[in-house]
N, C-alpha and C positions, 0 to 999 in steps of 0.2 A: 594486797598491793602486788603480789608476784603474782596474781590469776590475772590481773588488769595488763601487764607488764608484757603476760603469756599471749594472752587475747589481740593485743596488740599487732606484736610479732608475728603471730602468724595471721592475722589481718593484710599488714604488709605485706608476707611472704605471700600469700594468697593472690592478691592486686598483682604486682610483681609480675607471680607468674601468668597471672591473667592477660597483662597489657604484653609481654614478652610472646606471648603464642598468639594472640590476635592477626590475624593477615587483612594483612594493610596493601589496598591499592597501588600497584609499582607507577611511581610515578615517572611520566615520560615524558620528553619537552622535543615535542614534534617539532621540525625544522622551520614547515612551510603551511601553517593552515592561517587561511586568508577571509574563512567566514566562520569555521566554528570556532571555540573559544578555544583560546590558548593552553586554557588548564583540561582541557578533553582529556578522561583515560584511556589508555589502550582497551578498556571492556567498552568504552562508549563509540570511541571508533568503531573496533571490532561489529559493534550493534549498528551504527550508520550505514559504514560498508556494506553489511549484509541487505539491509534494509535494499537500498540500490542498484545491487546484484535482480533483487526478486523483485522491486518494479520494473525496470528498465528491462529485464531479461539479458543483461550483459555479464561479461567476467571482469576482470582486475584490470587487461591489458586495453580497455575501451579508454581508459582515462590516465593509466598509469605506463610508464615502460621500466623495460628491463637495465639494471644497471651493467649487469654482469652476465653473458649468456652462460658463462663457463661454469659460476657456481649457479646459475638460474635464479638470481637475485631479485629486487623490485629496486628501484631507484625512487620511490614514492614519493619525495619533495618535487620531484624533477616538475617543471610547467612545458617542457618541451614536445608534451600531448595537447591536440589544443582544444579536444574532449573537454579536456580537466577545467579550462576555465567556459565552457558552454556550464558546466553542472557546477562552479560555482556562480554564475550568471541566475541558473535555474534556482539554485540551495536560496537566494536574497531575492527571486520575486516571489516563491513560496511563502518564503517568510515576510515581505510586506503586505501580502494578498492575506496573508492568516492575521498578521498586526491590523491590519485595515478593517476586515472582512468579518474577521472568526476571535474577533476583542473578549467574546462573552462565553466564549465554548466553554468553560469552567461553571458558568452561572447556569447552561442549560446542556444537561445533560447529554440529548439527541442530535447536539449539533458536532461535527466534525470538524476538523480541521483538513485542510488538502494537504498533500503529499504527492511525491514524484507518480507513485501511479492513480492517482487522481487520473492524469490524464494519459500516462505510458499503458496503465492494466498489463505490466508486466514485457513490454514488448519496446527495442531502444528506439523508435520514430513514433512518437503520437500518433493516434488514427486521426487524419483531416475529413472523415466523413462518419456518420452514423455506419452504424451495420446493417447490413441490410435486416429486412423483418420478414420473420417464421412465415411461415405459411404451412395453412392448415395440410388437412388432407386432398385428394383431388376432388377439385369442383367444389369446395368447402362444407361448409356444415347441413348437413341434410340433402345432398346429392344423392343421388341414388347411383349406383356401383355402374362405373362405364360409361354414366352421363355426362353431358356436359358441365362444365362448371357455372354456376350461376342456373341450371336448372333442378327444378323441382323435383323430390322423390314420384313415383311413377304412382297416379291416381289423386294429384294435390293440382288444381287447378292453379293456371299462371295468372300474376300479377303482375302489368307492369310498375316500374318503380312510383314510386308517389302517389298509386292509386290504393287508395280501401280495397282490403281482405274482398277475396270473394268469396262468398258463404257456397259451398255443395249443396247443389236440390237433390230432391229424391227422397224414399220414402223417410228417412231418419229424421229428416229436419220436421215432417208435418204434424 
């Protein structure tokens, strides 16, 4: 009865100190967020923010201002940036475009979801045009060094476009 009694006790004392050193999430009740949840932690913030920084290629003061220059503070609720509501404009078409679009990303594997640099690649104005495209070496592939582009290595008889190969005479072919 007293080993039971024993076991117990320090069963308890055990739990106790277990639940007592555990760290636990500091919970935080952000002033002014208007698209992500309410119960957001300062580590999920923390991880959004960054996230944003490294699509967009911007800092803090793109969307946020200063409350205080004197202590160099942030005034973070503030909407008096008007940044802040384009990126929550952008945070709810993402998110209809991935509800709409990307329903099944869980069921297959290889599909993604879009994000700010979907279409930023890190950079704060979207590209409105392709990039331009590589280009080979001069004159491209099989140029001979100095020629023209679109001309033949030197000894390769010319073809113009759409016509059949022309085979080399001469003693090798007979």
């Amino acid at each position: 009865m007293k080993k039971s009694i024993l076991v117990i006790a320090a069963l308890s004392v055990f739990l106790f100190l277990t639940m007592a050193f555990t760290v636990q999430e500091e919970v935080v009740r952000y002033k002014n967020l208007k698209v992500l949840p309410k119960k957001t932690t300062k580590a999920e913030l923390d991880t959004i923010m960054k996230m944003f920084t490294a699509s967009l290629g911007v800092r803090c003061g793109e969307c946020h201002v200063r409350g205080n220059d004197a202590q160099r503070s942030w005034d973070f609720a503030s909407d008096s940036n008007e940044h802040k509501n384009i990126a929550r404009g952008m945070m709810r078409m993402t998110a209809r475009i991935n509800k709409k679009y990307f329903k099944d990303v869980n069921k297959e594997k290889n599909i993604q979801r879009i994000t700010c640099y979907s279409c930023h690649n890190g950079k704060e104005k979207p590209g409105m045009t392709p990039p331009p495209q590589q280009q080979g070496p001069p004159g491209g592939p099989g140029a001979r060094p100095g020629g023209q582009p679109g001309t033949p290595p030197a000894g390769q008889p010319t073809t113009p476009p759409g016509a059949p190969p022309v085979q080399p005479t001469g003693p090798r072919n007979q």
